[in-house]
C-alpha positions in Angstrom: 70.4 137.5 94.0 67.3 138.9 92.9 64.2 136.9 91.6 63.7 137.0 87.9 60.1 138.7 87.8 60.1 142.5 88.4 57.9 143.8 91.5 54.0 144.9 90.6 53.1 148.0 88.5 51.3 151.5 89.6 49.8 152.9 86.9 51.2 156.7 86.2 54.1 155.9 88.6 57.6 156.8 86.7 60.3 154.4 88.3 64.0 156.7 87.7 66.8 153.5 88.1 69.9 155.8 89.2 73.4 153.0 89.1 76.0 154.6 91.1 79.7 154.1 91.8 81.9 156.6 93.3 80.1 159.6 92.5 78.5 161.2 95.7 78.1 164.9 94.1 77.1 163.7 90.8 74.2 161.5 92.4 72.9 164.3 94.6 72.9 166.1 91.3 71.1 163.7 89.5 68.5 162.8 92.0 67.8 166.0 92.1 66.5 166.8 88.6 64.4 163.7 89.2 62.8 165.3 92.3 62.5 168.9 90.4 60.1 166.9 87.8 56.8 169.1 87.3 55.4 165.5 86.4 55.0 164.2 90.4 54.2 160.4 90.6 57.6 159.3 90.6 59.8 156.8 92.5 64.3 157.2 92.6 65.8 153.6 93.1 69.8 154.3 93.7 71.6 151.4 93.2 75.1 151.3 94.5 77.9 149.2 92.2 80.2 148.1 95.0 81.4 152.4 95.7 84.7 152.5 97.5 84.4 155.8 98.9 81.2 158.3 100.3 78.7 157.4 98.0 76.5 155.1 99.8 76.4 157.5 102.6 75.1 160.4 100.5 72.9 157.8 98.9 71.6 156.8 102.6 71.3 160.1 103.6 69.3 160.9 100.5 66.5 158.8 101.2 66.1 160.0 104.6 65.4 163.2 103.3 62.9 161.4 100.6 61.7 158.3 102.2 58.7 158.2 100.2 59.9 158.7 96.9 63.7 157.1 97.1 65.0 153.2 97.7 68.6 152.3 97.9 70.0 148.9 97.3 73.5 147.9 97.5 75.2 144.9 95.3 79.1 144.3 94.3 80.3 145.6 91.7 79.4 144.1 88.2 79.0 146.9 85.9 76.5 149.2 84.8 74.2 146.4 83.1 73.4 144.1 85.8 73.2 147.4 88.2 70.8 148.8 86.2 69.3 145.7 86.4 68.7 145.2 89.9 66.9 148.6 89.8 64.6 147.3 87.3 63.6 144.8 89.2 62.4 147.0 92.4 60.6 149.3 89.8 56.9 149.8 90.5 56.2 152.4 87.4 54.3 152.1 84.9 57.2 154.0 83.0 60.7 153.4 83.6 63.4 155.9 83.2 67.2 154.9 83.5 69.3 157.7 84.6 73.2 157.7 84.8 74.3 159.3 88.1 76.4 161.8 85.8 73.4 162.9 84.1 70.8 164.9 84.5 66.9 165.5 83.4 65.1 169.0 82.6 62.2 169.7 84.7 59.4 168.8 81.8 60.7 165.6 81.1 58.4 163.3 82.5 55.4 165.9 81.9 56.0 165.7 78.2 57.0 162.1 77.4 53.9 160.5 79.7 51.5 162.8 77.8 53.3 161.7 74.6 52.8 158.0 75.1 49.3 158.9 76.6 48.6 160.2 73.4 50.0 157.4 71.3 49.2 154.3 72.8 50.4 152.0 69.9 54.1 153.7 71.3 55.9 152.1 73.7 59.0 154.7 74.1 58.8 158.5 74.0 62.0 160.3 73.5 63.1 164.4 73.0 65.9 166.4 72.6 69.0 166.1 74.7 71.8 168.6 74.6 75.5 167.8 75.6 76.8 170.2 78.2 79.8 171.0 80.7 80.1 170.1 83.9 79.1 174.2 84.5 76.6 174.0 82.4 77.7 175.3 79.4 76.0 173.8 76.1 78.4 172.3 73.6 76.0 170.8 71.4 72.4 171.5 70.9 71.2 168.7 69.9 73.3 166.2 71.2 73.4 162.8 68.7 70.3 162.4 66.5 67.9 162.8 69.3 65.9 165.9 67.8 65.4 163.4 64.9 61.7 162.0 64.3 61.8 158.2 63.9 59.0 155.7 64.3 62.0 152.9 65.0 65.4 152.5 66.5 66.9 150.5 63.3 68.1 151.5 61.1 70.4 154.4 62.9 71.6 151.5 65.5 73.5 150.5 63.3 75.9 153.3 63.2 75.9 154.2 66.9 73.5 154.6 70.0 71.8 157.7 68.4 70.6 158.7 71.9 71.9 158.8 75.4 70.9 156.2 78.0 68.6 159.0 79.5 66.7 160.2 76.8 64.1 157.9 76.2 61.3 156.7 78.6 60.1 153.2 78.4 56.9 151.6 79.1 57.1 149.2 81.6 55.4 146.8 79.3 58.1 146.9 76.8 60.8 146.7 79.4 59.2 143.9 80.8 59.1 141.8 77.7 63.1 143.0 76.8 64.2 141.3 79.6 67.6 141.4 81.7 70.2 143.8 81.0 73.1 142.2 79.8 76.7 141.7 81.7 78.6 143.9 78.9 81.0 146.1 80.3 80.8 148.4 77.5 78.0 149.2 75.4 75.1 147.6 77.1 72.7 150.3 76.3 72.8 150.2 72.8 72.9 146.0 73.3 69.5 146.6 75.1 68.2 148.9 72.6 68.6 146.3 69.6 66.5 143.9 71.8 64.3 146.1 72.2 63.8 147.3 68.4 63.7 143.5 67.3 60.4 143.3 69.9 59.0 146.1 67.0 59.3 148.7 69.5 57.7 152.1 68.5 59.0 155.5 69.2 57.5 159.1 69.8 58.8 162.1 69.7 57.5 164.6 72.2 59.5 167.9 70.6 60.6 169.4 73.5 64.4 169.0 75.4 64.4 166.8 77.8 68.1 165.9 79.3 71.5 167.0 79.7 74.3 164.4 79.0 77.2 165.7 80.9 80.7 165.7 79.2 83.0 165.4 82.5 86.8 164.4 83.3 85.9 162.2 86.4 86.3 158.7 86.2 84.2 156.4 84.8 83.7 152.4 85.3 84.0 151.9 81.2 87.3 154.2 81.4 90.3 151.6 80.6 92.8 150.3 77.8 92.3 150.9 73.8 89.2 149.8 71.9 91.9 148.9 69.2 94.3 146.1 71.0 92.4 145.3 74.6 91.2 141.5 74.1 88.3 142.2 76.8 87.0 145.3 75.0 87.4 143.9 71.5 85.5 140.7 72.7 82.4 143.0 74.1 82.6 144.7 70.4 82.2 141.3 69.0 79.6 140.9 71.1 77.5 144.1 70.2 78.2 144.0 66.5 76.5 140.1 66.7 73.6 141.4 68.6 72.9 144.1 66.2 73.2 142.5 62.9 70.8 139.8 64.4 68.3 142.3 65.4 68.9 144.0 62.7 67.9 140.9 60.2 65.1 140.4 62.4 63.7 143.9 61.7 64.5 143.5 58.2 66.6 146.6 57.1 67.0 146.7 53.9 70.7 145.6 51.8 70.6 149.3 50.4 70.0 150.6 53.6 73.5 153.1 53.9 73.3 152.3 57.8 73.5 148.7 56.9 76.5 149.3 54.6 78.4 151.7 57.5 77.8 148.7 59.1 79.3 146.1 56.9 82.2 147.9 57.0 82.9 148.6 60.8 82.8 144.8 61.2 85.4 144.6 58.8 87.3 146.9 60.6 87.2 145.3 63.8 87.6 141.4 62.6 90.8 143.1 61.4 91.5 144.8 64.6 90.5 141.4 66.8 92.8 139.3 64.2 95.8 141.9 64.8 95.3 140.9 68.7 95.1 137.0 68.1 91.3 136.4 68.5 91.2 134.2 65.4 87.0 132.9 66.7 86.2 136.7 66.8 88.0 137.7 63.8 86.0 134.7 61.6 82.8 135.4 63.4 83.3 139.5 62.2 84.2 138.5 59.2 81.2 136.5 58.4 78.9 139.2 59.4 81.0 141.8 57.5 80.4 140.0 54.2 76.6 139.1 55.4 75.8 142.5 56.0 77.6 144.2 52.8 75.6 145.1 49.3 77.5 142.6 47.3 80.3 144.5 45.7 83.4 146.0 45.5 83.4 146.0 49.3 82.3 142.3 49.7 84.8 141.1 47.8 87.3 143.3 49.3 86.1 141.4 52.6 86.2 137.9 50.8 89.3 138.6 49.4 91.0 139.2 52.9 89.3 136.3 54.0 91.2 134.3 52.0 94.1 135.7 52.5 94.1 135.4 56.0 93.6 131.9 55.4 97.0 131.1 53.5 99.0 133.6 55.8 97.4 133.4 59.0 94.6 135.2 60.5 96.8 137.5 63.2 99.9 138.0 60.4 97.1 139.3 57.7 95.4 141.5 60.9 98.8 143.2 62.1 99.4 144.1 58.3 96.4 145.9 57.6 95.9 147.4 61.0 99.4 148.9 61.0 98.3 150.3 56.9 95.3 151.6 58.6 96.9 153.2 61.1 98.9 155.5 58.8 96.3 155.9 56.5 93.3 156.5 58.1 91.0 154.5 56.2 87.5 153.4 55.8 85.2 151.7 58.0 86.5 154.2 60.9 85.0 155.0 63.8 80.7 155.8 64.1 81.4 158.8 66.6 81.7 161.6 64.2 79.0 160.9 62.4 76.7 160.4 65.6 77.8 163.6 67.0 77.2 166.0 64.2 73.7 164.3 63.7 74.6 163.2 60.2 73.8 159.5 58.6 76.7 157.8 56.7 77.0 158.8 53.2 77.7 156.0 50.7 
């Protein structure tokens, strides 16, 4: 178990936390673009989620090659949050940088985003381009999510999805420090962190230069599994994320016109339906409460107050498998936040 209080900070240090599980190639290749960094004060920690297979040995035999700059830890396996976590808590930077071992960084990185926050010392993350590429190489989409988008805050674009990648931004260790602990979530814990971190007032920089690769791949993947629509486990982290966000979310203040806010309204709906179709009636209420909280009071809250009711005279999981099963064939609204992440386009109302 580690202790609660990270280890001391060097100034100019960039601390790269690499989680890892089953992926002995992939880590070598990620590693690497942290060791090709033109920016040189940096530190690797590799920490190993319980691997089953070569991938603490290449991780081992990594940091014999690199004593000075690499440290490996191995844990059990928990998931990418508290793996991440443990790295954070060896981290000496003075910027922290999380890295998935499928991922990679371009050279510059570290150059440009230090100078950036250099430069702006009111900002406490710096964050560029990142483009979405094959396993070859090969781009597929230049940029990748919203991330050659100027914004001076995460909110309100968290509300439709995690509008960069894990790897593109770079933190001060200042912020990261006051955030906190990463969070047990199976699924989604980035963009879980990343609402913390904008209800702190977090401020962003944009250093206008590419800075990562997000790797589109068909190996496996610890948050590989069962449907988003029907699983109880994954529908339960959902619930989860979609509280954390509208909370943060009120605390920044974002505004009841905000479309964001109303794309918003309406995926809560969807999935209070999809949670009341599986029989979690707690979820289902909570969703549904936040659904009508966060809606411009309308036509679509009092679709969402309507249904309400409803599902209190019929039954919460009755009324669910009804409109699921309508939704199904239909294709209707409040869908999912993917496509419109992906073509770097905001929800239109």
């Amino acid at each position: 178990m580690f202790a609660s209080r990270s280890a001391p900070c060097i100034p100019g240090l960039v601390s790269t936390v690499i989680p890892v599980f089953n992926r002995p190639e992939m880590l070598t290749r990620a590693v690497q673009s942290v060791l090709d960094q033109t920016y040189r004060s940096v530190e690797v920690i590799i920490v190993d989620d319980g691997s089953t297979d070569s991938t603490p040995d290449v991780a081992r035999q990594l940091v014999q090659q690199y004593p000075e700059q690499l440290k490996f830890h191995q844990k059990s396996n928990s998931g990418p949050g508290p793996t991440r976590e443990a790295g954070r808590l060896l981290a000496r930077g003075e910027f922290l940088q999380y890295l998935d071992s499928d991922d990679r960084l371009l050279p510059n990185k570290f150059s440009d985003q230090v100078q950036a926050l250099n430069d702006s010392p009111q900002s406490d993350i710096a964050y560029g381009i990142t483009r979405l590429v094959d396993e070859n190489g090969n781009v597929l989409a230049d940029p990748f999510k919203w991330t050659d988008q100027v914004f001076s805050g995460l909110f309100p674009g968290l509300l439709v999805d995690r509008w960069w990648c894990t790897h593109t931004p770079l933190y001060r260790r200042t912020l990261t420090d006051r955030i906190g602990s990463w969070c047990d979530m199976r699924w989604s814990q980035d963009w879980e962190y990343d609402a913390r971190a904008a209800a702190l007032g977090a401020q962003l920089i944009h250093c206008g230069t590419h800075v990562s690769e997000h790797v589109h791949h068909t190996g496996e993947r610890q948050t590989s599994g069962a449907a988003w629509t029907t699983d109880p486990v994954r529908l339960r982290n959902r619930v989860q994320l979609l509280t954390v966000l509208w909370e943060k979310a009120t605390v920044v203040g974002v505004a009841a016109t905000a479309p964001e806010r109303q794309h918003f309204a309406r995926w809560a709906f969807r999935i209070a339906r999809q949670c009341a179709a599986a029989g979690l009636r707690a979820q289902a209420v909570t969703l549904l409460s936040i659904a009508s909280a966060s809606s411009n009071k309308g036509r679509g809250s009092r679709g969402i107050s309507a249904y309400t009711m409803l599902s209190k005279i019929l039954g919460y999981r009755a009324v669910g498998q009804v409109a699921t099963a309508i939704e199904r064939r239909r294709q209707g609204a409040g869908g999912s936040t993917m496509p419109q992440s992906f073509s770097g386009q905001m929800p239109n109302e």
